[in-house]
C-alpha positions in Angstrom: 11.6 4.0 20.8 11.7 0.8 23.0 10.1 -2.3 22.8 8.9 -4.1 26.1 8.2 -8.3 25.4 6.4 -10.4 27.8 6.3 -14.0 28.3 4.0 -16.8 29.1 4.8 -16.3 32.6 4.4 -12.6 32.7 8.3 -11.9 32.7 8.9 -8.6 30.9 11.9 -6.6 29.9 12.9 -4.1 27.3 14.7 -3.6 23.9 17.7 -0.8 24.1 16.4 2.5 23.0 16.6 3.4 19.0 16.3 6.8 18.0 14.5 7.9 15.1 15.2 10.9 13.0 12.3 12.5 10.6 13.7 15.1 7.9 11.3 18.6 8.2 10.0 18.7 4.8 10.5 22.8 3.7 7.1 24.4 2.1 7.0 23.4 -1.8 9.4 20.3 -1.5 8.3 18.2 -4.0 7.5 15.6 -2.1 4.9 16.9 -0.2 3.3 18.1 -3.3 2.9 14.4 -3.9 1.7 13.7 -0.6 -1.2 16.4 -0.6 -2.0 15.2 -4.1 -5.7 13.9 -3.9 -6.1 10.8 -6.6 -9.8 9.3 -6.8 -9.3 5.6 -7.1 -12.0 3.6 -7.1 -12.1 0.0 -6.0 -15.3 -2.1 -6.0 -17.4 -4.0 -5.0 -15.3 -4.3 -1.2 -15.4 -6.7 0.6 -15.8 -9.3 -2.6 -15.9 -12.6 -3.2 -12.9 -12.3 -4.7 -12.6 -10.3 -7.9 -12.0 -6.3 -7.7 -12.4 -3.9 -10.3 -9.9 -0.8 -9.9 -10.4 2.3 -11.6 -8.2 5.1 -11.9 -8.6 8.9 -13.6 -9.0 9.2 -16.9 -5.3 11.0 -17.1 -3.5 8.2 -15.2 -3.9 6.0 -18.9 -0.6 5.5 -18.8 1.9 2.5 -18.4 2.2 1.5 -14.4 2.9 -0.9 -12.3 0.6 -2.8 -9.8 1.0 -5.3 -6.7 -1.4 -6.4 -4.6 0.3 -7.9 -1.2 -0.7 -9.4 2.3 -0.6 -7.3 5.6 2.6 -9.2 6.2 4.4 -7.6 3.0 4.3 -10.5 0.9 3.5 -9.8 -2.8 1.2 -11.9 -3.8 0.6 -10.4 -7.5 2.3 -8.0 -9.8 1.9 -6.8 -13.0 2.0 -4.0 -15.2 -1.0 -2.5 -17.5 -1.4 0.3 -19.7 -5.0 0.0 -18.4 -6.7 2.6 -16.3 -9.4 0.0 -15.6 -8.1 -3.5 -13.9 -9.8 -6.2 -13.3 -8.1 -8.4 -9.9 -8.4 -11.8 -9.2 -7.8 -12.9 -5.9 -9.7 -16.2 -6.0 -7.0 -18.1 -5.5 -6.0 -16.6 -1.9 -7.6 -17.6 1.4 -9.9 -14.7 2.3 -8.3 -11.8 4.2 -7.0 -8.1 4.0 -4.8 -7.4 0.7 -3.0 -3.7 -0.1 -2.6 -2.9 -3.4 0.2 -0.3 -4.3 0.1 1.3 -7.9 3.4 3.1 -9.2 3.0 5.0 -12.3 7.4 6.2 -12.2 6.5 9.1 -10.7 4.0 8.8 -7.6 3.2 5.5 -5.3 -0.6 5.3 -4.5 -1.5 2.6 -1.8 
């Protein structure tokens, strides 16, 4: 990959090159089991006002962990519930585009 910038007054040039590697995943590795897992999460109502109810399968009632960031990566709130129902307040942040990533120690759903 190379990145090309261009200034105000059209001047361009590029990054050096940067190679990237991406490890073959073999049939059955674990985690591509994870990644081909379907997981119905609901999330309503969206877009809000500002308060989002998450609801996850009835077998994912377990202790997990929860963050909700901006598209910049910034964590903006993070807890952790036994809870497969949540209830998110985001009142207090300018209106936008927010990810939430939920970890339950095992699998990462975004």
């Amino acid at each position: 990959y190379r990145c090309m910038v261009t200034d105000a007054n059209l001047c361009s040039n590029f990054s050096n090159g940067l190679f990237v590697s991406v490890p073959c995943l073999t049939p059955g590795d674990p985690i591509e089991k994870v990644t081909n897992e379907k997981l119905e999460i609901e999330l309503y109502p969206n877009p809000s006002s500002g308060i989002f109810n998450i609801e996850l399968p009835e077998e994912q009632k377990k202790l997990f962990r929860f963050c909700v960031t901006d598209l910049l990566g910034k964590v903006l709130i993070e807890e952790t519930s036994e809870n497969n129902k949540l209830l998110i307040n985001l009142y207090a942040f300018p209106e936008g585009i927010y990810l939430i990533k939920i970890n339950d120690g095992v699998k990462v759903m975004c």
